[in-house]
C-alpha positions in Angstrom: -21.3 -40.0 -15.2 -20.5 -40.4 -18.9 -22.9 -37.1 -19.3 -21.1 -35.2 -17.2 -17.9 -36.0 -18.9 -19.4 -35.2 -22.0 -20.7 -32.4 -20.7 -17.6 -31.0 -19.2 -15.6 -31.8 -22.6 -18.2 -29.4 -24.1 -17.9 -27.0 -22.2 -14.1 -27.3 -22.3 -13.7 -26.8 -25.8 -17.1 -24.2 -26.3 -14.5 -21.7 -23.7 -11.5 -22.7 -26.1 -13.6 -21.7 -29.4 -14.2 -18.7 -27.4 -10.8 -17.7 -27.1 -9.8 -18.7 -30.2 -12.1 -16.5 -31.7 -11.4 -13.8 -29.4 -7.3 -14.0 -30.1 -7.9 -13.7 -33.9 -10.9 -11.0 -33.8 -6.9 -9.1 -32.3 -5.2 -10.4 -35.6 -2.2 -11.1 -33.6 1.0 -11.0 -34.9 2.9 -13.5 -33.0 6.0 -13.9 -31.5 7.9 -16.1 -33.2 7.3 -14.3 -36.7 9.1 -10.8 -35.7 12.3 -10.3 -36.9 15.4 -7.5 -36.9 14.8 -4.9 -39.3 10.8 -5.4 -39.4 9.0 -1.8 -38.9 5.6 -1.3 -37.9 3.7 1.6 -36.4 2.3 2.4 -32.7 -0.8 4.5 -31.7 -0.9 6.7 -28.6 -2.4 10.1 -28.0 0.0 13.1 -27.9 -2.3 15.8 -27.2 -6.0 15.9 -26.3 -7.8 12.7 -27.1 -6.8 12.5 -31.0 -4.7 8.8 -31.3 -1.4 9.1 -33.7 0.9 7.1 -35.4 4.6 6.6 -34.3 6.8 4.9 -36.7 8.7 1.6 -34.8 11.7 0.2 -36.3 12.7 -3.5 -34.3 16.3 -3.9 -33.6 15.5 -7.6 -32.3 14.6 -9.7 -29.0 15.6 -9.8 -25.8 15.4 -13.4 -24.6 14.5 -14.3 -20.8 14.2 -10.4 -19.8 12.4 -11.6 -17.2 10.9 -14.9 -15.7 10.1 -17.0 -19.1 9.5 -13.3 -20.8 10.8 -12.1 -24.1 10.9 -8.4 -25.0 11.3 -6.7 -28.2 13.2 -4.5 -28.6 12.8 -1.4 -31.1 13.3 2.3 -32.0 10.4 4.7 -31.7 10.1 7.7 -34.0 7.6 10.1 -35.3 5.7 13.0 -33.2 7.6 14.5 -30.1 9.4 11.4 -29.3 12.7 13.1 -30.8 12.5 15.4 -28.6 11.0 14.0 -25.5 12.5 9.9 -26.0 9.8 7.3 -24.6 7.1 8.8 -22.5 5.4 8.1 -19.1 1.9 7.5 -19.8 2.7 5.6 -23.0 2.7 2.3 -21.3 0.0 0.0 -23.1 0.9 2.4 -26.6 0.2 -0.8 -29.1 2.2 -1.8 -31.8 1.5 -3.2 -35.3 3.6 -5.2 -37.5 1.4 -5.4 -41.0 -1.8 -4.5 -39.8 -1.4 -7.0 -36.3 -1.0 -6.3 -33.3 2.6 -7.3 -32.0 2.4 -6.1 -28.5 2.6 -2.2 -26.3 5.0 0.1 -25.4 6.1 -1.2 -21.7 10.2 -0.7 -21.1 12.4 2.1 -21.7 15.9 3.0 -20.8 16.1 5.6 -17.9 17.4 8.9 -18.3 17.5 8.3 -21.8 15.9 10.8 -24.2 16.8 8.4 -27.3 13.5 6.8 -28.1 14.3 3.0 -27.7 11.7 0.9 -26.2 10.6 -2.9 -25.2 7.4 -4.0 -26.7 5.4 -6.7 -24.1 4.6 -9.3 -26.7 1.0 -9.0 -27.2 0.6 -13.2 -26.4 1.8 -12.4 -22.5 -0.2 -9.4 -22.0 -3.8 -11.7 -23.2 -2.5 -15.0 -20.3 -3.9 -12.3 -17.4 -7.6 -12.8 -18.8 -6.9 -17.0 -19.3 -7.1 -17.8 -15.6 -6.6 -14.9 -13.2 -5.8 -17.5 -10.4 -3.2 -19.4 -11.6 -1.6 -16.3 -13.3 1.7 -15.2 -10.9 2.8 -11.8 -9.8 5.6 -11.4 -11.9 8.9 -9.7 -11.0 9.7 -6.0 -12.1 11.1 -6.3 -15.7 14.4 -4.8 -15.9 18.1 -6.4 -17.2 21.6 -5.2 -16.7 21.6 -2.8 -19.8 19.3 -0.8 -17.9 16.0 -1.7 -20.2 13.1 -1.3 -17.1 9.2 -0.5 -17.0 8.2 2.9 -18.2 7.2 4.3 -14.8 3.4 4.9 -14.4 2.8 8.8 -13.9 0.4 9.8 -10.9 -1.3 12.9 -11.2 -2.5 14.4 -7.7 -4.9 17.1 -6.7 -5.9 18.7 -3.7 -2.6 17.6 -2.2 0.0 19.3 -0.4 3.0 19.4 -1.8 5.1 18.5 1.1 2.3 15.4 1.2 4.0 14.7 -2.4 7.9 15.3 -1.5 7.2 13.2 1.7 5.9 10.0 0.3 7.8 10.4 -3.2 10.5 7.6 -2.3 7.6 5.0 -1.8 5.9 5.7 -4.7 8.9 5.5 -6.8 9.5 2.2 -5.0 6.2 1.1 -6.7 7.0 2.3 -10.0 5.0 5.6 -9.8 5.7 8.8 -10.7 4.0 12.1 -8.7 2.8 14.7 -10.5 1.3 17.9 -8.5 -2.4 19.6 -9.8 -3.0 18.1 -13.1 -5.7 15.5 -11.7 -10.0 16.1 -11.9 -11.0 13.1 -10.5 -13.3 15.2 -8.1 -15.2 16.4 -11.3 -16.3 13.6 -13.1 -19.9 12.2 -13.7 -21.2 9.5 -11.7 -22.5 7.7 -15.1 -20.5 5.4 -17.0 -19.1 7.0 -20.5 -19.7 5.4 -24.1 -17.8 2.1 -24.2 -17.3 2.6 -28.2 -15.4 6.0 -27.5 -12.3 3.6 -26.0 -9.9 2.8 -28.8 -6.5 1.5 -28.6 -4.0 4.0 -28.4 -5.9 6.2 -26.3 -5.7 7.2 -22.4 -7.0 6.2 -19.5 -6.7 7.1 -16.0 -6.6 4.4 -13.0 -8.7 6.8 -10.5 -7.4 5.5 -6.9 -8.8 8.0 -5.1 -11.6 10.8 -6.2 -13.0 13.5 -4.3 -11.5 16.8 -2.3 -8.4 15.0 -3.0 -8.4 12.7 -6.1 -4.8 10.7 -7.7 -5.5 8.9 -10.9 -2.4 7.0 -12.7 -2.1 7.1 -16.4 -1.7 5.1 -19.0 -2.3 3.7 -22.3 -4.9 1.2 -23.7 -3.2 -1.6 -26.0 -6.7 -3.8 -27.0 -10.2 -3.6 -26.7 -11.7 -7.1 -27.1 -15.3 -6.7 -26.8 -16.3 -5.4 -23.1 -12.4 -6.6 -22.0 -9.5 -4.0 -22.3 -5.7 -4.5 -22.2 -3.3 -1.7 -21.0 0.1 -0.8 -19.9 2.0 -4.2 -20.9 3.4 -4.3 -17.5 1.9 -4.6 -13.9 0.6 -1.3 -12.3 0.7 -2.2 -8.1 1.3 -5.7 -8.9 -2.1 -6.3 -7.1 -3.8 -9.6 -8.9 -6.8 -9.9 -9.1 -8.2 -6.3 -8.1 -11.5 -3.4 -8.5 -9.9 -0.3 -9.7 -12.3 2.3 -11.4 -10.7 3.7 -14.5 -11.6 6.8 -16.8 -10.8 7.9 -20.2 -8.0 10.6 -20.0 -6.8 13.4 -22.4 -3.6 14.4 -22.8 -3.4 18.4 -21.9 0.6 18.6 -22.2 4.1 16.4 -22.5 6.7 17.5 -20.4 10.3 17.1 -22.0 13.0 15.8 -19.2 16.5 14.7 -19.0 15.4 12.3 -16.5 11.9 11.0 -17.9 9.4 12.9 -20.0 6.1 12.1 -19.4 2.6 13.3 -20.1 0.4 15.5 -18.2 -3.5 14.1 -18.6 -6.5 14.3 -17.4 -9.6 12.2 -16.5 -12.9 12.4 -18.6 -15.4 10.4 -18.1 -15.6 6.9 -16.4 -15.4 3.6 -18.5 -15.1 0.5 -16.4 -13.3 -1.1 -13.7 -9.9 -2.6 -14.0 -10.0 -6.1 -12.6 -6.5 -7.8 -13.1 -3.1 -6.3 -12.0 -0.6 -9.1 -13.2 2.9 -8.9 -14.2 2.6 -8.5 -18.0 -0.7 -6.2 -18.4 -3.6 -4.9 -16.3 -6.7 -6.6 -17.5 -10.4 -4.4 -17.3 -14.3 -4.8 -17.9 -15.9 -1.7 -19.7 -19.0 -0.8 -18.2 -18.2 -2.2 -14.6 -18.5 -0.3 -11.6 -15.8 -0.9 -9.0 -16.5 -1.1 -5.4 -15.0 1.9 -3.2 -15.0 3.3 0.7 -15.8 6.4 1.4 -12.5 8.2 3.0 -13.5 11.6 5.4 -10.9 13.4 7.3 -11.9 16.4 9.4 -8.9 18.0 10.8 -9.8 21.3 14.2 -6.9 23.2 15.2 -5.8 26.7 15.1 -6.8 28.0 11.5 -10.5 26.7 12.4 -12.4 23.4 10.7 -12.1 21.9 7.3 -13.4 18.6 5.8 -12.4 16.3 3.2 -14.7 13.8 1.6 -13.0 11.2 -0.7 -14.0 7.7 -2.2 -11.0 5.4 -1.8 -10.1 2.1 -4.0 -10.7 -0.7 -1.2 -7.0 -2.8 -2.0 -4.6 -4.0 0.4 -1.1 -2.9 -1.0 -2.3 0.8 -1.5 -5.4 1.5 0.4 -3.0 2.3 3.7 -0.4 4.2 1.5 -3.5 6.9 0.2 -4.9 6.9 3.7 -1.6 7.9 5.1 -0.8 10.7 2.2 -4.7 12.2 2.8 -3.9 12.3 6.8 -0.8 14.0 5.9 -2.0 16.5 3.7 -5.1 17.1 5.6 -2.6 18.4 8.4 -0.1 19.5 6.6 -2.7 22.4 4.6 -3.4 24.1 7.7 -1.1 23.2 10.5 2.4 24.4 11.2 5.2 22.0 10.4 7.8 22.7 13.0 7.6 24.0 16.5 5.4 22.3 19.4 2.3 20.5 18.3 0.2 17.6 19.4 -2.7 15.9 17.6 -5.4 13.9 18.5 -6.9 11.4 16.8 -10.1 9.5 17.1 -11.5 7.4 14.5 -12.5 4.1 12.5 -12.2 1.5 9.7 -15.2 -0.5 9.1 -15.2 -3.8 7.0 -17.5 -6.4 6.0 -20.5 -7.1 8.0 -19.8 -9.2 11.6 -16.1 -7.7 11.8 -15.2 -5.1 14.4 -14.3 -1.9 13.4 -11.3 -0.9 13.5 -10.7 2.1 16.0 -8.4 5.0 15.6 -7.9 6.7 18.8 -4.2 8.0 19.5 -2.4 11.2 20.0 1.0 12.4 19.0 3.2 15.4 20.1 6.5 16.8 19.4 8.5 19.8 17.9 9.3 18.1 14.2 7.5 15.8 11.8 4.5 15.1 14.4 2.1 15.2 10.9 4.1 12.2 9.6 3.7 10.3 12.9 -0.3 11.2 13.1 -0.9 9.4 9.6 1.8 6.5 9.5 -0.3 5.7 13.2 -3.4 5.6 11.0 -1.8 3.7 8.2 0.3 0.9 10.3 -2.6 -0.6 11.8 -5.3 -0.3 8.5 -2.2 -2.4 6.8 -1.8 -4.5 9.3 -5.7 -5.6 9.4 -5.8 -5.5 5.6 -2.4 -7.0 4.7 -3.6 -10.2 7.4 -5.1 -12.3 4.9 -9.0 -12.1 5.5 -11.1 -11.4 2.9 -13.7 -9.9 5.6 -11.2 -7.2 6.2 -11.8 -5.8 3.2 -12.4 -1.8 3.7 -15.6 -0.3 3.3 -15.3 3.3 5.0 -12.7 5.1 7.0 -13.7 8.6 8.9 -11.2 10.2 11.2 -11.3 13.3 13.2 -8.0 15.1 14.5 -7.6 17.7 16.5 -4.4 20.0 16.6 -3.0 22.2 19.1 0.0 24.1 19.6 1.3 23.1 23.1 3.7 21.2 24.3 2.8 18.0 25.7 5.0 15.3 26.1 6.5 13.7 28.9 10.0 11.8 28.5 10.7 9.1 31.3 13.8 10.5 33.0 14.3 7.6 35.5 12.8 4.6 37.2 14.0 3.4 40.5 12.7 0.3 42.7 11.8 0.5 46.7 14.3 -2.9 46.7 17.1 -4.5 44.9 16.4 -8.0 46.4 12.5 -9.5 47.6 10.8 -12.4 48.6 7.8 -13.7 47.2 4.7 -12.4 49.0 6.8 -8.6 49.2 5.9 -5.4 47.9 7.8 -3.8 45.7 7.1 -0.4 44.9 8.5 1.4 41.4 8.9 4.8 41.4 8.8 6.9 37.8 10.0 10.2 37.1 8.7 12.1 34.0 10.3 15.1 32.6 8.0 17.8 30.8 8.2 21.2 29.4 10.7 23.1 30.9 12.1 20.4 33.0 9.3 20.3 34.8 9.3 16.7 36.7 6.3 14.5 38.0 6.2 11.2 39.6 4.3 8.4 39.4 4.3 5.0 41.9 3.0 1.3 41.3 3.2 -0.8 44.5 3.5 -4.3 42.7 3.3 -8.0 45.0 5.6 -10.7 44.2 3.7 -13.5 43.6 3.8 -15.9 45.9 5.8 -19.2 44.5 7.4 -17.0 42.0 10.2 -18.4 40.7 13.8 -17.0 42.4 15.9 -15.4 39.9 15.9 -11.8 37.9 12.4 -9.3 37.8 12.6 -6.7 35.2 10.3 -3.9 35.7 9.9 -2.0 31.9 8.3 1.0 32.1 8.2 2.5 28.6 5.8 4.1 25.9 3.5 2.9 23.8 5.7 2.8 20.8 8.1 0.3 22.8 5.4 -1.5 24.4 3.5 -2.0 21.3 6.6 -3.7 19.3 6.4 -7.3 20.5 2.5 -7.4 19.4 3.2 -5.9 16.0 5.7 -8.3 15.4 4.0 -11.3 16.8 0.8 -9.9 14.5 3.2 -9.6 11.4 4.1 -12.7 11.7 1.8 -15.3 13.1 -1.6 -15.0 11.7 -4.6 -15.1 14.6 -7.6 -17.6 14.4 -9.9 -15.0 12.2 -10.6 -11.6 11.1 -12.3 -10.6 14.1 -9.5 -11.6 16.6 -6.8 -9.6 14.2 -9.3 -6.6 14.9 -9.1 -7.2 18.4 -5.3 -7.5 19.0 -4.9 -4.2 16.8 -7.3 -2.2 19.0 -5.6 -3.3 21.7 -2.3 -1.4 20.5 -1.5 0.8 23.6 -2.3 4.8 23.7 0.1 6.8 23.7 -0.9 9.0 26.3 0.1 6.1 28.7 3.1 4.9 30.3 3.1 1.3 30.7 4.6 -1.1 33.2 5.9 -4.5 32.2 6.5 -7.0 34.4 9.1 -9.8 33.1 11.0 -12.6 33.3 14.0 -14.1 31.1 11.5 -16.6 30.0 10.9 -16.7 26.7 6.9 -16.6 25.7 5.8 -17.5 22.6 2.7 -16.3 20.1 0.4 -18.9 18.3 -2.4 -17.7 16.5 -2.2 -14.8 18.1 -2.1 -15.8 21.5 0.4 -15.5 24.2 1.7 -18.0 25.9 4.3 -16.9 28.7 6.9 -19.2 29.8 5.2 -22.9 28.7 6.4 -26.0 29.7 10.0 -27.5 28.8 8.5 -29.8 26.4 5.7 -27.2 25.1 8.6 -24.4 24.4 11.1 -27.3 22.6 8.1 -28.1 20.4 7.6 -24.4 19.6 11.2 -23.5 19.4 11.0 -26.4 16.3 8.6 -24.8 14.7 9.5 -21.8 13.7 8.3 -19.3 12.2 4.8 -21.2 12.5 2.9 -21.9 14.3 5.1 -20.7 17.2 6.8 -17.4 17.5 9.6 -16.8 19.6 8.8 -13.5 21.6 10.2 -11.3 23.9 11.1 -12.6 27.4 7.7 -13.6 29.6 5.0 -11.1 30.3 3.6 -11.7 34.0 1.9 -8.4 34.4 0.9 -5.1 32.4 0.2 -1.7 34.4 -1.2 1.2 32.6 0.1 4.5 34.5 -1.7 7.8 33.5 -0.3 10.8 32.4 -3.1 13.4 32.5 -3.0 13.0 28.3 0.4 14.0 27.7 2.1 11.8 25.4 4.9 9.8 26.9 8.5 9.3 25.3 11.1 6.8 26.2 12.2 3.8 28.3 13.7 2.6 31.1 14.0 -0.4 33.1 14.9 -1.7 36.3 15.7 -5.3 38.3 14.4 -6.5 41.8 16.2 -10.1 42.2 13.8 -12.7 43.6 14.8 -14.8 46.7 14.4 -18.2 47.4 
């Protein structure tokens, strides 16, 4: 026992030498010794892959800028930056105060071509690489002047660019910034470059997706610590502990903008894989090759077949989010954009071994934005499974085949009407359903349904609605109460309804509740007062109690709308 202690103490204090000695190989210049009117100089690349100097001049700190954070404040000058102020892509940019490194580039006042940045203090940007695990996601850094994280620019190729304008607002929300045709992820060599050709100051490129279409997002290295690298002094998704490939970039322009300048860059050569996305820095290992799913779209419709092969970064916040811009753009290239259309889709996500896949088998239809439909119904489920906290649902491949056509094909329900207001149990109740197509066409449908006998006298709703409608209660009762295991959220999610379906719900005021996934309809007194307790978890409130589910067919036309009806049950 007293070995082991010894032996732990050892160990202990061998892993502090080690960081010691790793700190001071960075000649740090710490915290607590900068001071207002101190200048120093900062290294970033301007144009190609040549690192310059910048001159910084510190005009002080900014104390609690963000949870137990300190920023420091200073004015950049030297190169373009008169003209251009603080630049996207200069993220990670270090900075030296008498030969040591102080900390990067990270903040910058929007709209603001006056070149006054925050510097990430170099001390918060080296705690990702202490203990990943106990190292929290922090907040977006921003304060009430305005001072915020220098947005990350994105480069894209092989996108549309209504597949850029389209999902623009969510990568803003993530701190990215869209740039059209400057990427070449698709061209780079499968080997891994020279480790000693990464210096800080220079470029890299977070490669997130590579291929037919490829989007890399760029940035700058701040430390190079034998095979470990620093960059960007603030987080990139946010993502923890993560497997991003990254390469190192050149710079081919810098675009001046009243709004935010920023560099146009391109991928080179890949160097290693980054490996922590934490609130202060993202943290990588040179040399490492990061694990990613192959991503193949074939899209058949009017203007013939075309293919896209891509390898996709396998991580849960962004995964869904590329998958739904690729199935966007795939469409988008070759199929019209308004007027009648319909797509269908069919399709699947695999994951680790002994999990389900994932199937992908839907169809959408309508006279506007039917493209954006098509992929957020690929994307909504691959989040749901990803986002469900499983490390087995971790992707590995996605292929997906769609087929277009320029028809009209969907059918709104125009009415529902029962046989009888009133019935006893034991009676048959038959529900008749109108649909409306193309040109006001109409066709009915019928369900003869039996009350059960002993059911319960009081109010029957019969719901007949789409998919859409039908599919809300399980995506809410998946959001929000996690099932047994990985295999059983795979289940629930391929048994989303089709929308080429009209479905028939049978329900009463009841309320059911969801617990691990399961439904239980209309439980005991006691049961449901328990439940209603313990909310959220483990029981979720639902919608009122599900006795039956019929499935009415169509002919595979999709089917809009809702509508409902009441039959009173007798005593």
């Amino acid at each position: 026992m007293l070995h082991n202690l010894r032996l732990s103490w050892a160990v202990a204090l061998a892993a502090q030498t080690l960081l010691a000695q790793s700190v001071s190989s960075l000649r740090i210049f710490p915290l607590s010794e900068v001071r207002a009117g101190q200048t120093g100089v900062g290294r970033t690349v301007f144009s190609g892959d040549r690192i310059e100097e910048f001159q910084v001049h510190i005009l002080g700190i900014l104390r609690n800028a963000g949870p137990k954070q300190s920023i420091i404040l200073a004015r950049l000058s030297g190169g373009p930056l008169a003209e251009t102020g603080v630049l996207q892509g200069m993220s990670g940019s270090p900075v030296y105060i008498d030969g040591r490194l102080a900390g990067a580039v990270a903040l910058s006042f929007p709209n603001s071509k006056v070149p006054i940045a925050g510097i990430r203090p170099i001390e918060d940007m080296l705690k990702v690489d202490v203990s990943p695990a106990a190292t929290p996601r922090a907040a977006r850094t921003a304060n009430s002047e305005g001072l915020r994280e220098i947005a990350t620019p994105i480069s894209f190729n092989g996108f549309t660019q209504a597949a850029l304008d389209h999902f623009a607002p969510q990568l803003a929300a993530l701190g990215l910034t869209p740039c059209q045709g400057v990427s070449s992820g698709a061209d780079l060599p499968s080997r891994m470059g020279n480790p000693a050709s990464l210096h800080p100051g220079g470029m890299i490129s977070v490669e997130l997706l590579s291929g037919d279409m490829s989007a890399g997002a760029d940035g700058t290295v701040t430390a190079v610590d034998g095979n470990r690298i620093y960059a960007f002094g603030h987080p990139f998704l946010s993502g923890g502990t993560t497997d991003l490939p990254f390469a190192r970039a050149t710079v081919l322009a810098l675009l001046p903008s009243i709004t935010s300048s920023f560099k146009i860059s391109a991928p080179q050569e890949w160097m290693g894989s980054i490996t922590e996305d934490r609130g202060t820095a993202v943290a990588g290992v040179l040399g490492r090759t990061a694990s990613l799913a192959p991503l193949n779209i074939k899209v058949i419709g009017e203007q013939g077949t075309h293919t896209y092969k891509m390898r996709m970064v396998s991580e849960r916040a962004f995964s869904p989010l590329l998958t739904q811009m690729a199935v966007f753009s795939a469409i988008t290239a070759t199929e019209r954009a308004a007027g009648s259309v319909a797509y269908e889709l069919r399709g699947q996500a695999n994951f680790a071994p002994g999990v389900p896949p994932l199937k992908l088998d839907n169809a959408y239809a309508g006279d506007f934005a039917v493209a954006a439909l098509a992929a957020l119904g690929v994307a909504a489920p691959l989040n749901s499974a990803l986002n469900s906290g499983y490390d087995a649902l971790r992707l590995t491949s996605l292929n997906l085949e769609v087929r277009a056509s320029e028809k009209h094909r969907i059918m709104d329900i125009a009415q529902v009407v029962a046989s009888k207001t009133q019935a006893a149990p034991g009676d048959d109740v038959d529900i008749l359903i109108t649909f409306s197509g193309y040109n006001g066409v109409e066709t009915q449908r019928k369900l003869r349904y039996k009350i059960p006998v002993g059911a319960t006298p009081g109010p029957l709703q019969f719901a007949v609605s789409d998919a859409a409608t039908a599919n809300a209660a399980d995506y809410l009762a998946l959001a929000t109460a996690t099932p047994r295991d990985a295999a059983r959220v795979v289940e629930l999610l391929n048994g989303l309804r089709d929308n080429r379906k009209a479905y028939v719900r049978v329900l009463r005021s009841e309320a059911s509740f969801t617990v691990r996934g399961e439904t239980l309809p209309d439980p005991p007194p006691s049961y449901a007062l328990i439940l209603s307790k313990a909310q959220p978890l483990p029981g979720i409130a639902g919608a009122p109690s599900k006795l039956a589910e019929f499935p009415i067919d169509t002919g595979g036309d999709i089917v809009s709308g809702a509508q409902f009806v009441t039959v009173q049950v007798k005593p």
